[in-house]
C-alpha positions in Angstrom: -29.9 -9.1 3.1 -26.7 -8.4 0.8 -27.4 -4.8 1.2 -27.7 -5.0 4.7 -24.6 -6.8 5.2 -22.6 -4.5 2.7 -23.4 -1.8 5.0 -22.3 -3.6 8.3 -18.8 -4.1 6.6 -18.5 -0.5 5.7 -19.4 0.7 9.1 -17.0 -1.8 10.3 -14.4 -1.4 8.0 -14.9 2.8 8.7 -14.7 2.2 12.4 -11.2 -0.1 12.0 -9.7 2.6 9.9 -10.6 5.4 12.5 -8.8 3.8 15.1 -6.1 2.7 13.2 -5.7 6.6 12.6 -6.8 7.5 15.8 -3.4 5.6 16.8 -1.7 7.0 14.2 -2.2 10.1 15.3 -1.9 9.6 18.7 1.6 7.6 18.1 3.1 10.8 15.9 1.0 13.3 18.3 -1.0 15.0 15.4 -3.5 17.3 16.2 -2.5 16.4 20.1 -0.8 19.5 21.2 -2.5 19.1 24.6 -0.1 17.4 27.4 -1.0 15.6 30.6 -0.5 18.9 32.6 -2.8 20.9 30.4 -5.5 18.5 30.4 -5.4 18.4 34.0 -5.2 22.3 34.0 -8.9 22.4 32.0 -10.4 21.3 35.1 -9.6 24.4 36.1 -11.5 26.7 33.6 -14.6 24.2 33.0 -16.3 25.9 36.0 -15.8 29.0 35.0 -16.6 29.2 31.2 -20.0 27.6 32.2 -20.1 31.5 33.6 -19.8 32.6 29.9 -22.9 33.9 28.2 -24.4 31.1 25.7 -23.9 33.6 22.7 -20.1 33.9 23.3 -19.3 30.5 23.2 -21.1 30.1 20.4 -19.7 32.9 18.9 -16.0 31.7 20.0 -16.5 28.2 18.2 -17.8 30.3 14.9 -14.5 31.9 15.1 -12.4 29.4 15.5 -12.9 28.7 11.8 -11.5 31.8 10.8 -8.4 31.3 13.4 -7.7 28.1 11.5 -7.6 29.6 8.5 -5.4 32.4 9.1 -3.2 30.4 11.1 -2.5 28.2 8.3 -2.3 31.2 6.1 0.3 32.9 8.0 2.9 30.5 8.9 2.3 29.0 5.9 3.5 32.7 4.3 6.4 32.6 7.1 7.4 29.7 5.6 7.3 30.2 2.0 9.8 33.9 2.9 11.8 31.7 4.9 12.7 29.1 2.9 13.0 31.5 0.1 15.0 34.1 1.4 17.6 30.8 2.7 17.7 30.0 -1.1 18.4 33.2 -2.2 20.9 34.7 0.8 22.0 31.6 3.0 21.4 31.2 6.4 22.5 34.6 6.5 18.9 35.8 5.3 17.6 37.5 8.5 20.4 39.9 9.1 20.6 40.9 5.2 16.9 40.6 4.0 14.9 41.6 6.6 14.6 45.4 6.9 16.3 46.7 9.9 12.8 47.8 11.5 11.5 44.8 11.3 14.2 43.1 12.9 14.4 45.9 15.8 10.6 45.2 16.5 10.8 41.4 16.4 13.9 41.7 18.6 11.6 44.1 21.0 8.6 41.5 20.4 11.3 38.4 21.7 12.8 40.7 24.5 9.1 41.4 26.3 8.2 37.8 25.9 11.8 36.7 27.8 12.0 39.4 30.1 8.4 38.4 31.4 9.7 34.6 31.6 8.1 33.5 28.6 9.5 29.7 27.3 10.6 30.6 23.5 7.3 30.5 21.6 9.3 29.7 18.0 13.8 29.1 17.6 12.7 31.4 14.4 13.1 35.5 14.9 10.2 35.8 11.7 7.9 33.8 14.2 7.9 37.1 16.2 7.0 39.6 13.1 3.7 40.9 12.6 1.3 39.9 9.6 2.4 43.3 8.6 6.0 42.8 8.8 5.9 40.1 6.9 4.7 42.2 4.1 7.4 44.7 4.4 10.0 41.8 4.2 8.5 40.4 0.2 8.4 44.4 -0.4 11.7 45.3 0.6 12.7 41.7 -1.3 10.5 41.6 -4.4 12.7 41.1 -7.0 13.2 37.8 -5.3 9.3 37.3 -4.6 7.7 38.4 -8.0 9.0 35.3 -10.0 6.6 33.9 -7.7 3.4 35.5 -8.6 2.0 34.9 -12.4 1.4 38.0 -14.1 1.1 40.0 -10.8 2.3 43.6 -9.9 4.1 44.2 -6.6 1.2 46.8 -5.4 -1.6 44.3 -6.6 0.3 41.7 -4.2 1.1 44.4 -1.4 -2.6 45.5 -1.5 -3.9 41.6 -1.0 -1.1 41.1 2.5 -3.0 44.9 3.3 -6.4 43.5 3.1 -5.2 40.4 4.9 -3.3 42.3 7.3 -6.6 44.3 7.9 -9.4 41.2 8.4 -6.6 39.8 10.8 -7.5 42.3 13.0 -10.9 41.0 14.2 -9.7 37.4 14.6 -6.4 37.9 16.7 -8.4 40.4 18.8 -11.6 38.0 19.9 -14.0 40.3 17.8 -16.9 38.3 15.8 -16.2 38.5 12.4 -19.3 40.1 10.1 -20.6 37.8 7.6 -19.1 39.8 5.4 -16.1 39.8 6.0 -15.4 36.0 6.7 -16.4 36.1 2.6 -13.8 38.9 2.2 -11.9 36.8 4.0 -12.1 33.7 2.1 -11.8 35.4 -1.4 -8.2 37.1 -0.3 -7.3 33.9 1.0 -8.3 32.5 -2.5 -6.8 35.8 -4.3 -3.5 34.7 -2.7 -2.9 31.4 -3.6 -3.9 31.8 -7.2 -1.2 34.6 -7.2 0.7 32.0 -6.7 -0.4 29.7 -9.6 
């Protein structure tokens, strides 16, 4: 009976501490990027995906894996040359460590978006660079960057954003993503950070 009852008080205490979070969450909108309008707005589409072959949905949620974990890789990287580049240069950074043809391409990139009416998808220009560009800007600053890296060489760090750069391809243009791969893809990710160590 003691056992019994130990379990009912963890399911209970579980299900307390998931709504407590759940309001949490909720309160501080975390991981509820959705508004009123859009929710009303996937009425819409719900019809119309049930259109969708079984295999690409299923496909689509399989990829959404890898879209989390390059989304979190890449503004986490945007972040990291940010806040960097502040240190070294002041706010100042974007006009005097950015190569210039990265900031005529990100200015292009913000141009299209507000000349097609576009709200401002970031206040940050480097939120409008490429993956790529993003590599150009720690190679055109790595004197900054490589105190950064443990015991690695600029082209051993420039080849892993390449790689990255390259994998990205698959998941930012809807294609599934060989087994392969998403293993290549874990490992750089890996590789990366322990750069980083």
């Amino acid at each position: 009976m003691t056992e019994e009852r130990d379990i009912e008080l963890f399911v209970l205490k579980n299900a307390a501490m998931t709504r407590s979070l759940r309001q949490i969450f909720n309160a501080e909108n975390i991981g509820n990027s959705r508004g009123a309008l859009e929710a009303q707005a996937d009425s819409l589409v719900s019809d119309y995906l049930k259109q969708v072959d079984f295999k690409v949905l299923v496909n689509a949620k399989r990829m959404s894996e890898f879209y989390m974990l390059f989304y979190a890789l890449e503004n986490d990287i945007r972040d990291l040359i940010e806040s960097t580049l502040i240190e070294s240069f002041g706010d100042d950074w974007w006009g005097v460590a950015v190569p210039q043809f990265v900031r005529d391409n990100v200015q292009k990139n913000y141009d299209r978006e507000a000349a097609e009416g576009l709200p401002p998808r970031s206040d940050r220009m480097i939120d409008y660079s490429t993956f790529g560009e993003l590599g150009e800007i720690v190679k055109e600053n790595w004197e900054i960057f490589s105190g950064m890296f443990s015991n690695a060489t600029r082209n051993r760090v420039l080849r892993l954003i390449n790689r990255l750069n390259l994998v990205r391809g698959p998941i930012a243009h809807c294609n599934l993503l060989p087994e392969e791969e998403a293993i290549r893809l874990k490992l750089a990710i890996r590789d990366w950070y322990k750069l980083m160590e």
